[in-house]
MIVEX-808005 format. One record per residue: x, y, z of N, C-alpha, C in turn; chain; residue number from 1. Coordinates in steps of 0.02 Angstrom, whole numbers. Each point is the difference from the previous one (the first is absolute). Layout:
N
REC   n.xx   n.yy   n.zz  ca.xx  ca.yy  ca.zz   c.xx   c.yy   c.zz mol seq
REC      X      Y      Z      X      Y      Z      X      Y      Z   A NUM
...
! end
This chain:
325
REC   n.xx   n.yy   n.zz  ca.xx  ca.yy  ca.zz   c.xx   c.yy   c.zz mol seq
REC     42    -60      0    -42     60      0     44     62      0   A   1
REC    -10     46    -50     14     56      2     13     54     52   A   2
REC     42      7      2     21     69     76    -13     53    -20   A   3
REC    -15     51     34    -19     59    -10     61     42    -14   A   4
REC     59    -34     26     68     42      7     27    -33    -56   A   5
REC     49     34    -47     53    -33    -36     54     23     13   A   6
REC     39    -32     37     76     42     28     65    -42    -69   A   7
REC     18     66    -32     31    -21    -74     77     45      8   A   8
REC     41    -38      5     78     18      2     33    -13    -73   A   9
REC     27     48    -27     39    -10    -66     65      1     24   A  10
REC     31    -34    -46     35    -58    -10     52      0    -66   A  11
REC     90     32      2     30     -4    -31     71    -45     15   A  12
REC     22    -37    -21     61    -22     26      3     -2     81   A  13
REC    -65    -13     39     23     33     63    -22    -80     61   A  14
REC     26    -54    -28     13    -50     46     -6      6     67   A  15
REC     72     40     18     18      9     62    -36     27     28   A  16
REC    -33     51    -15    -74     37     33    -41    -31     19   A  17
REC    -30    -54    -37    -69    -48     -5     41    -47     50   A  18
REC     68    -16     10      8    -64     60    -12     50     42   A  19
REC     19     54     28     -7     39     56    -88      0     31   A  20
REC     -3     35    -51    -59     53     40    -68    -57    -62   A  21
REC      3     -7    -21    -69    -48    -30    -21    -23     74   A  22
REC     42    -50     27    -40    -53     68    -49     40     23   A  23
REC     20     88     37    -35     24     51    -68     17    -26   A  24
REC     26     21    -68    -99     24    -37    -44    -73    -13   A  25
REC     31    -60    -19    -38    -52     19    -23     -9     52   A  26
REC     43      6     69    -12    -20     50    -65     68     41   A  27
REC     12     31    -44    -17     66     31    -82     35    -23   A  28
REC    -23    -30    -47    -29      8    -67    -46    -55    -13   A  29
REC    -46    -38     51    -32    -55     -9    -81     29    -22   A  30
REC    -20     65      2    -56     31    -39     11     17    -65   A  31
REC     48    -14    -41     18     21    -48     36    -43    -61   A  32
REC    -23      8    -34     34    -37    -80     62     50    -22   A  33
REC     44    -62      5     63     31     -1     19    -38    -75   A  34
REC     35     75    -54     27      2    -54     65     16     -3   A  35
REC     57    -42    -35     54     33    -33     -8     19    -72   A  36
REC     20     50    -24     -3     36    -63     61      3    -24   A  37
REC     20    -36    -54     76      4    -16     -8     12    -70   A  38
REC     52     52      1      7     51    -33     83    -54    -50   A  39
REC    -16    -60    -24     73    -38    -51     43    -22     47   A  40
REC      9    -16     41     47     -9     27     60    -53     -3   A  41
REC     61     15     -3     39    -51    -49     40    -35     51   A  42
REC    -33     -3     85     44    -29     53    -46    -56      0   A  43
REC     -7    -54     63    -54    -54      3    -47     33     52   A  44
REC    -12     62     32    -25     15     42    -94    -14    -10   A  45
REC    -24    -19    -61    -59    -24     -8      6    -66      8   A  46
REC     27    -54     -4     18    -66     19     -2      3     46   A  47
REC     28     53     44     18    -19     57    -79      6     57   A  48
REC    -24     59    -30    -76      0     23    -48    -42     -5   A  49
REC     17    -31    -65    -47    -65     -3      6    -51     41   A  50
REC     66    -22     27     23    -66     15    -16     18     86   A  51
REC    -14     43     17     19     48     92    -79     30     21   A  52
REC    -36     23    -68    -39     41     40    -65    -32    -42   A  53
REC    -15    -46    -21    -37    -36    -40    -99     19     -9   A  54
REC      8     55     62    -77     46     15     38     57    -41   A  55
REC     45     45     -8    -11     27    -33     -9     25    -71   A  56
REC    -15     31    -42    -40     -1    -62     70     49    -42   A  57
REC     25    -32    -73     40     39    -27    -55     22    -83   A  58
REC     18     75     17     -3     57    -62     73    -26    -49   A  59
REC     -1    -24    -43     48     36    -64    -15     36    -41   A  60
REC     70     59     -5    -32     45    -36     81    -19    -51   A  61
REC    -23     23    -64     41    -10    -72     60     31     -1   A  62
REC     16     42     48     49     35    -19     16     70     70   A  63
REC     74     24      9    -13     37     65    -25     47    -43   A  64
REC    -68     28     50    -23     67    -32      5     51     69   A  65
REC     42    -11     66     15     46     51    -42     -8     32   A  66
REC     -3     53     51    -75     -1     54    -23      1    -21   A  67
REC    -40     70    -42    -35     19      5    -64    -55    -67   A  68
REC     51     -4    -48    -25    -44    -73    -23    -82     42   A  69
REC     46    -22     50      7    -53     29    -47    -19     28   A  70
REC    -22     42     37    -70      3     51    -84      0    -30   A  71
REC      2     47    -81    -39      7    -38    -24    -59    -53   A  72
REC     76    -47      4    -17    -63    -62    -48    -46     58   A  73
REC     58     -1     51    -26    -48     59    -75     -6     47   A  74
REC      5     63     -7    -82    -10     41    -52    -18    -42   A  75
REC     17     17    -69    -63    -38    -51    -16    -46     40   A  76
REC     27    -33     19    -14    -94     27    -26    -10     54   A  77
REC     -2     74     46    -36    -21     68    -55     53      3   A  78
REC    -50    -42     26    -37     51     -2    -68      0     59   A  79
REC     42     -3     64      1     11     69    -25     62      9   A  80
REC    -70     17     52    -30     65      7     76     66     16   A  81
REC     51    -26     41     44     58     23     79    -45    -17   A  82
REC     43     39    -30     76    -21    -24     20     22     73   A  83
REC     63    -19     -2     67     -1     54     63    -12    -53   A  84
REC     18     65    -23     59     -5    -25     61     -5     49   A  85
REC     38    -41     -9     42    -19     58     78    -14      3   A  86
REC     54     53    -12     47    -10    -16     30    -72     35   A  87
REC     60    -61    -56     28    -38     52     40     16     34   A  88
REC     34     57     13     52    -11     45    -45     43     79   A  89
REC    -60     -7     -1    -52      2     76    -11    -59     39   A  90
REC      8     35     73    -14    -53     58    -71      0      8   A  91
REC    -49    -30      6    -57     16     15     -9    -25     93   A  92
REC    -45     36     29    -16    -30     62    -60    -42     14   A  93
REC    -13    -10     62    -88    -46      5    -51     56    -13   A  94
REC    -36    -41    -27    -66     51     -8     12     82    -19   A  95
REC     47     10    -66      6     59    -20    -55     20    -36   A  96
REC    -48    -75    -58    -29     46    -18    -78     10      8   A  97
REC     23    -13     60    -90     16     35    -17     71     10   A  98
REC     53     14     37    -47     93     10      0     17    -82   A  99
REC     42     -2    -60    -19     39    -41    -49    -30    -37   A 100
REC    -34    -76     18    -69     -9    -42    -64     38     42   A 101
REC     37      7     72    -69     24     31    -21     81    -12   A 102
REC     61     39    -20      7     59    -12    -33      8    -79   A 103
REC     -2    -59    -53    -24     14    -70    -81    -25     16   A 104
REC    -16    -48     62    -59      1     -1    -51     51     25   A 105
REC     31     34     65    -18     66     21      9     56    -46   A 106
REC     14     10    -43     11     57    -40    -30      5    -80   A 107
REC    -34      1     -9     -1    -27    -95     32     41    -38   A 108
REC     28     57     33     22     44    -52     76     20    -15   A 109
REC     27    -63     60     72    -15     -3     18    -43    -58   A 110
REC     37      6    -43     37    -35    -69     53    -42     37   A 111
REC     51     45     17     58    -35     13     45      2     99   A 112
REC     31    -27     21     19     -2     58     77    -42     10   A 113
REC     10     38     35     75    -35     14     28    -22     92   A 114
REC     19    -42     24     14    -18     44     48     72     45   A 115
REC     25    -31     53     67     29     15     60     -8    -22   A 116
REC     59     39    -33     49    -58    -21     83      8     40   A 117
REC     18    -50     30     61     23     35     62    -33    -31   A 118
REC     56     18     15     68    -48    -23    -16    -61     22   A 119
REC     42    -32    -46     -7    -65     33     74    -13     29   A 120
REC     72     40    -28     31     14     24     28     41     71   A 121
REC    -54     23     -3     -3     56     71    -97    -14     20   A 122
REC     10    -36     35    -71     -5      9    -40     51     56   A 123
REC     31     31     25    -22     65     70    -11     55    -87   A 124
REC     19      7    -58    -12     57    -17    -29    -22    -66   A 125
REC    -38     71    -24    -35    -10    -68     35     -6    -68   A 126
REC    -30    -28    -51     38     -8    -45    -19     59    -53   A 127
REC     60    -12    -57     -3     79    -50    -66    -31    -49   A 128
REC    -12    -56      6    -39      6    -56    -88    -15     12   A 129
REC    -28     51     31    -67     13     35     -1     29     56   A 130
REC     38    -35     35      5     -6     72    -69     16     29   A 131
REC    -43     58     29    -67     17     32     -2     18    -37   A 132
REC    -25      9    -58    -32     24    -73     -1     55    -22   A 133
REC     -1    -10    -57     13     73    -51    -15     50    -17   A 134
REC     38     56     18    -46     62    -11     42     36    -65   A 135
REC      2     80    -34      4     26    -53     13     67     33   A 136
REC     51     40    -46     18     85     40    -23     25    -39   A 137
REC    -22     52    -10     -6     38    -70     34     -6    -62   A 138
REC     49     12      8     60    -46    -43     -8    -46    -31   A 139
REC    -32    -30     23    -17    -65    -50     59    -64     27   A 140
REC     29     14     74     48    -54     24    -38    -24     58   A 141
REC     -5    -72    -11     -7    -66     13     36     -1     61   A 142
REC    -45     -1     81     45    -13     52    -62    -39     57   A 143
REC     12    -26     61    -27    -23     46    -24    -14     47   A 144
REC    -53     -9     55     26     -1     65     34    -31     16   A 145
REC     57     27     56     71    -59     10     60      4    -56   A 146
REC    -13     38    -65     38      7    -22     19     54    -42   A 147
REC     44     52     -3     -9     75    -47     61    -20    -19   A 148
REC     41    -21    -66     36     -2    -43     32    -64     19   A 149
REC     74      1     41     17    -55      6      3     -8     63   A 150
REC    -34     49     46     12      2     56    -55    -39     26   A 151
REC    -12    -66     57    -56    -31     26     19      3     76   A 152
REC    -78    -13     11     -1      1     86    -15    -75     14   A 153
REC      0     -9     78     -7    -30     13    -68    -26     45   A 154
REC    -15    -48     -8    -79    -32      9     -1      5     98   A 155
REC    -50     56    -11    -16     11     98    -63      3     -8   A 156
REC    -47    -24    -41    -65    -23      1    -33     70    -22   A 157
REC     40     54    -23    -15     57    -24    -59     -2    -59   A 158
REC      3    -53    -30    -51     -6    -80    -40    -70     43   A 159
REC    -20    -20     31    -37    -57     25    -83     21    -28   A 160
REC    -23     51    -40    -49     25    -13    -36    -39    -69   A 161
REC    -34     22     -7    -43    -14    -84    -36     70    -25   A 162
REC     33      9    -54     -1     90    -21      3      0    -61   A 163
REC    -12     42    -29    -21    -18    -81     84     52    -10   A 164
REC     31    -32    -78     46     21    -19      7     12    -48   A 165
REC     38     14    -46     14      9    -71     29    -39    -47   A 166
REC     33    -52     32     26    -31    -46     22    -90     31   A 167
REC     -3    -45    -28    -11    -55     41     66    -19    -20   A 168
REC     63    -31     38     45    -40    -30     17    -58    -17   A 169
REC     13      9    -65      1    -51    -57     36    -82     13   A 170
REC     35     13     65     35    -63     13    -70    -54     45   A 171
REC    -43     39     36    -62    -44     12    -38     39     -7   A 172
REC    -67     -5    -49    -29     36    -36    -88    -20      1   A 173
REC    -33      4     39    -74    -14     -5    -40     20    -26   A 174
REC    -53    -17    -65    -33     58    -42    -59    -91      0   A 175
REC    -53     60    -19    -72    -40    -21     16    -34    -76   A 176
REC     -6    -30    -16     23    -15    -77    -54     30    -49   A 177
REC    -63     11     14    -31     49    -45     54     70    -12   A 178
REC      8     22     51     17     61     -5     72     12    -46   A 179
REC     23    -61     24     85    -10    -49    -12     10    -58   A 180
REC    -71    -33    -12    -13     -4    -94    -21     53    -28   A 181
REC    -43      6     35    -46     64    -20     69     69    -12   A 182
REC     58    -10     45     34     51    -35     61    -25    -64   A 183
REC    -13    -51    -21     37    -57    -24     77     -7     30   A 184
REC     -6    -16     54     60    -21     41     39     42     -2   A 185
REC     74      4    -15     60     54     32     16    -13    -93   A 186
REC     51     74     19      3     39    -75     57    -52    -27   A 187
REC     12    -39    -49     57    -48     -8     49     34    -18   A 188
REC     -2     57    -28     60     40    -37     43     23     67   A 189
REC    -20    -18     62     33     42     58     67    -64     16   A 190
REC    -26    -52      1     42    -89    -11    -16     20     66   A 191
REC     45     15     48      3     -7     69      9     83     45   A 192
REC     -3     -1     57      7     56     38    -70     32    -16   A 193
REC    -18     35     56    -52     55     -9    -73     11    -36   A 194
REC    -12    -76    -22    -24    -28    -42    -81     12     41   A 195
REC      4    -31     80    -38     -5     46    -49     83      4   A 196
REC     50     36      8    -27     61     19    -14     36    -55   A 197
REC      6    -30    -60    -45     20    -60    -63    -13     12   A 198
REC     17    -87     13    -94    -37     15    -33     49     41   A 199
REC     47      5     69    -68     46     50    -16     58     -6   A 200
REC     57     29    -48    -19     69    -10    -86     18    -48   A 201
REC      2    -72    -45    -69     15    -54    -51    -15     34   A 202
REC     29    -53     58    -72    -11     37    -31     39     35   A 203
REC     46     51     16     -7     38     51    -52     64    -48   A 204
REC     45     13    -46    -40     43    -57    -72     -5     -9   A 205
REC    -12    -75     -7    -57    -51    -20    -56     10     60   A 206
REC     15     16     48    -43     32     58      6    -98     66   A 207
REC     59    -22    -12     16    -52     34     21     38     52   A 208
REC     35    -43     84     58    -33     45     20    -22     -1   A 209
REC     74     25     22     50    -34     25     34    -12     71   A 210
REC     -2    -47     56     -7    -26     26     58    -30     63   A 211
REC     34     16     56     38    -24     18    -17    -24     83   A 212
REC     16    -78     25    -11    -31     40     60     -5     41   A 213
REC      9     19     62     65    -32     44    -21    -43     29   A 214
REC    -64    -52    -15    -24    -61     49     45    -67    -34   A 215
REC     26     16    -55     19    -42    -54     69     18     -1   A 216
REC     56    -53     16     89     22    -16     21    -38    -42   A 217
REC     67     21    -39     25    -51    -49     66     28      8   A 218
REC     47    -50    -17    105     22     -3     -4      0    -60   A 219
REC     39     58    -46      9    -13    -61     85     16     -1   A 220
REC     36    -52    -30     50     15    -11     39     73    -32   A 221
REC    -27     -2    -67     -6     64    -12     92      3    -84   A 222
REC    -28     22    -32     46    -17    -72     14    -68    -10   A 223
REC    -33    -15      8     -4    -90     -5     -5    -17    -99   A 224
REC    -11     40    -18     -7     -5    -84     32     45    -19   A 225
REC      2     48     13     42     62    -38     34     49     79   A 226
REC     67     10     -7     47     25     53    -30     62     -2   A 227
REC     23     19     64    -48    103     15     69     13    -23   A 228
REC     35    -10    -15     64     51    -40     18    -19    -52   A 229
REC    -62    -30    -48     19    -24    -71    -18     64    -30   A 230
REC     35     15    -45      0     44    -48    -78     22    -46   A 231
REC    -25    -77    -25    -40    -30    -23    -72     29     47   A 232
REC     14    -11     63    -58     34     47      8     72      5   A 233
REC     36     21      1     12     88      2    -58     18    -83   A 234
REC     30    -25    -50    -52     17    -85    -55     -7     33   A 235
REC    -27    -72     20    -64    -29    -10    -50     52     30   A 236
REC     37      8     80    -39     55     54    -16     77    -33   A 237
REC     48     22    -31    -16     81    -29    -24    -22    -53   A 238
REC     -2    -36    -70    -43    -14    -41    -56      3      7   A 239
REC    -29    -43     60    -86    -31     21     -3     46     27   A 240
REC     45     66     45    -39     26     58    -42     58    -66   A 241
REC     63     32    -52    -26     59    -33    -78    -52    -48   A 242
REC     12    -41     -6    -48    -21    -55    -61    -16     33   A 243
REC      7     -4     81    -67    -25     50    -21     79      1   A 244
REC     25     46     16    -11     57     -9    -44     35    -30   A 245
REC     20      8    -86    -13     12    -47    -68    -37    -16   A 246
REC    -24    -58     -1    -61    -55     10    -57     63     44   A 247
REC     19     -1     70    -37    -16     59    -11     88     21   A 248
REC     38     43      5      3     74     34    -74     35    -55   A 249
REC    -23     26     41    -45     64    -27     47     40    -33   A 250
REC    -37     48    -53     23     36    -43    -46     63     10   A 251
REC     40     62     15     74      4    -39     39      3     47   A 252
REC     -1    -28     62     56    -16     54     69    -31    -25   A 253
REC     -9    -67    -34     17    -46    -35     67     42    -57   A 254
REC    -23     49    -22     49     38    -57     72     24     51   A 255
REC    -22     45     49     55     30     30     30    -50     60   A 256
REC    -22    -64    -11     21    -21     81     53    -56    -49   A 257
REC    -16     -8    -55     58    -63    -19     41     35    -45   A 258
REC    -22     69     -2     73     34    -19     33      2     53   A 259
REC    -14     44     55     52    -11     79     35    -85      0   A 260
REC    -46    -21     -7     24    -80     21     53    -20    -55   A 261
REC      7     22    -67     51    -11    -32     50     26     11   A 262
REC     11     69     39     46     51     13     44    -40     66   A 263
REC    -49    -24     37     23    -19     61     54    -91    -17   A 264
REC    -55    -18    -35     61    -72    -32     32     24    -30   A 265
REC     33     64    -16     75      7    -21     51      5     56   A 266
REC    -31     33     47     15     -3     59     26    -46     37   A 267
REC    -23    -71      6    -17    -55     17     51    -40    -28   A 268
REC      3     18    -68     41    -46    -53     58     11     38   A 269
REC     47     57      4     41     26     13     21    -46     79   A 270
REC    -33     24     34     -5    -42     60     10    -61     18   A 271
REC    -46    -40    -53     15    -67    -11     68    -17    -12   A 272
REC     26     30    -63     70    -21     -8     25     -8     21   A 273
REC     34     82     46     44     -8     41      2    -46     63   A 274
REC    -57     -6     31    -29    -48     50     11    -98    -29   A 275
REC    -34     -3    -54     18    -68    -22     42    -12    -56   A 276
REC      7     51    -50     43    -17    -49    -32     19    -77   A 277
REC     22     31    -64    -13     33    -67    -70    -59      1   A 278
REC     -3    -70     -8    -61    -45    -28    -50     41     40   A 279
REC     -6      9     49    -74     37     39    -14     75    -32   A 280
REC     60     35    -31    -29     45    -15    -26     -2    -71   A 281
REC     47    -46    -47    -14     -9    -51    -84    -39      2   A 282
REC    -20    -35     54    -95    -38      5    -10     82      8   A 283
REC      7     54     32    -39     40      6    -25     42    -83   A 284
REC     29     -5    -24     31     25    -80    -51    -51    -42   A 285
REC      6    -54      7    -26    -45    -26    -88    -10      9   A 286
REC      0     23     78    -97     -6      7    -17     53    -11   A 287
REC     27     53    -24    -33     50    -42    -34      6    -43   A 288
REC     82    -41    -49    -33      5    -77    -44    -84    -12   A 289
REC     -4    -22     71    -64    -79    -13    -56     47     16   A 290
REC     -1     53     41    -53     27     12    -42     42    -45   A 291
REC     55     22    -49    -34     46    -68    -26    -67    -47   A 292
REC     40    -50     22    -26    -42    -80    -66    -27     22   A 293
REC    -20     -3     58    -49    -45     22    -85     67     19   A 294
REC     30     71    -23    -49     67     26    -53     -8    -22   A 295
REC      2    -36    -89    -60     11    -29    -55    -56     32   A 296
REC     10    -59     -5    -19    -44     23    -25     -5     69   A 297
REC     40     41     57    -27     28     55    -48     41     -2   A 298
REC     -1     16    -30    -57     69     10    -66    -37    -25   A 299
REC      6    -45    -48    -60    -15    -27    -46    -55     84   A 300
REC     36      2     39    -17    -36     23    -18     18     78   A 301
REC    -17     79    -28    -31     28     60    -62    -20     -3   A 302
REC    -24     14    112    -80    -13    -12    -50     53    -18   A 303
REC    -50      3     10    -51     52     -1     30     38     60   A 304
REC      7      5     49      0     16     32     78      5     62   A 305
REC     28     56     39     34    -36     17      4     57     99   A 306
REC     22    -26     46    -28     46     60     55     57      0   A 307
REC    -20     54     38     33     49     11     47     -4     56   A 308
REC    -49    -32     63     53     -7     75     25    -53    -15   A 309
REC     62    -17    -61     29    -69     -6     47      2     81   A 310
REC     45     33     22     47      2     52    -10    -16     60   A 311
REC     30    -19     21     11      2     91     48     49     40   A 312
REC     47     18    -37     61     44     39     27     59    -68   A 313
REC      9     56     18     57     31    -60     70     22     41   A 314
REC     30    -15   -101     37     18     18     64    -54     43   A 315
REC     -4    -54      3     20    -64     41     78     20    -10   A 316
REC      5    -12    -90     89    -23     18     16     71     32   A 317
REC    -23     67    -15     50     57     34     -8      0     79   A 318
REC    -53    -31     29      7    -27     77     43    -24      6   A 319
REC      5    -37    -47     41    -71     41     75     15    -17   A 320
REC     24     20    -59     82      8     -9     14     39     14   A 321
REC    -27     80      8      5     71     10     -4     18     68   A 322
REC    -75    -43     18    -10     10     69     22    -33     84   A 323
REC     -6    -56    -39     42    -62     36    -45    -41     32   A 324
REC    -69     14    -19    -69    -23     28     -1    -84    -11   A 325
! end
């Protein structure tokens, strides 16, 4: 019989992940139909699921098409009232995902929701990628509770709340599956990064919620597929952020704010370099001109509509580097 939950982890070359952390979401996850989605994988790590985890259910998909393409071939196949996108390199705990079904049943007008997310490396503190959920500066930069750039705090029961947010993170990811479709899933041209806060941003447009639970914890390792100092992630992030932008901002806000924002990634570029080395500045150079080739096509793919109070804070990074906030 069909579960109401489909908890679906994609799946590249990533073996070692699935021996780790697979057991606990089985063990962890007995309300739920659990999917791997593999995205080609040229290790035995689908053998290895078959022969180990024999309840759970494998997606193949033809070819890597990234997160975001990855997630979109793959869910064709399930079609479970609410997804659980679920990075592998996550710890899951007991009964994580109860408060957030009880939170989509209390609410109808919640889309998407995200757990708590902490290191799994440092487990007293939050992790960079969600951590207490996502909020937006004026700016158009992507930051958190528990976390404002690279700086994170540490877990003193400060977010133990359920509070609606802006943006759900993509490493455990709860959405109604109508609602996924209805916006036809995440933009594929983004492959990976930022991809998420495209989704919540249209939903949000769309007159949806977004959703965050501290009754619910998870460890996420954290660059478990792509390094936070790959080069490769520096493009992807300013590519998707100007092109999530450009999609999603009211107009004519939208004209003068991603000119600043281009002014300021020169800025940035510069920074990068010297900080990591010419390849980071050269991705900054690079998600520019992905960002002009990809403008027309963005734009067509605005909604009717899009909100005015998108923000939570202004002004963030000059707090935070300028100010020391």
């Amino acid at each position: 019989m069909q579960k109401k939950l489909a908890v679906a982890i994609l799946n590249w070359n990533g073996k070692n992940w699935l021996e780790k952390f697979l057991p606990s979401v089985v063990q962890f996850s007995q309300n739920a139909d659990i999917y791997v989605i593999d995205n080609l994988s040229t290790d035995d790590s689908i053998a290895f699921v078959s022969t180990h985890f024999p309840t759970v259910k494998i997606v193949k998909n033809d070819k890597n098409y990234g997160f975001a393409g990855g997630y979109n071939e793959g869910l064709k196949e399930i079609n479970n009232e609410f997804y659980c996108l679920l990075n592998s390199d996550v710890e899951v705990t007991e009964n994580w995902t109860k408060p957030v079904l009880e939170l989509f049943e209390k609410n109808t007008s919640i889309s998407a929701i995200q757990p708590k997310v902490l290191s799994y490396h440092h487990k007293t503190h939050f992790e960079f990628a969600g951590a207490a959920g996502g909020l937006i500066d004026n700016l158009g930069y992507p930051y958190c509770r528990g976390r404002v750039f690279d700086d994170v705090e540490e877990d003193k029961g400060q977010y133990d709340d359920e509070t609606e947010i802006f943006w759900a993170s993509g490493c455990c990811f709860f959405i109604r599956s109508k609602d996924f479709w209805d916006q036809k899933g995440f933009d594929e041209r983004f492959f990976a990064h930022q991809e998420e806060i495209d989704l919540c941003w249209r939903l949000i447009n769309s007159g949806k919620k977004i959703f965050y639970t501290g009754q619910s914890t998870i460890y996420h390792v954290g660059g478990g597929t792509l390094n936070k100092q790959s080069a490769q992630k520096t493009y992807l992030n300013i590519r998707n952020n100007l092109s999530m932008m450009l999609k999603n901002l009211p107009f004519p806000r939208l004209i003068w704010l991603i000119f600043f924002r281009l002014c300021l990634d020169g800025i940035a570029g510069i920074y990068f370099g010297l900080k990591n080395g010419f390849p980071h500045l050269w991705a900054v150079v690079r998600a520019h001109f992905g960002f002009y080739g990809q403008a027309a096509g963005t734009w067509k793919l605005r909604q009717k509509h899009q909100k005015e109070d998108f923000y939570q804070s202004k002004w963030l990074i000059f707090k935070h580097f300028l100010g020391g906030k």
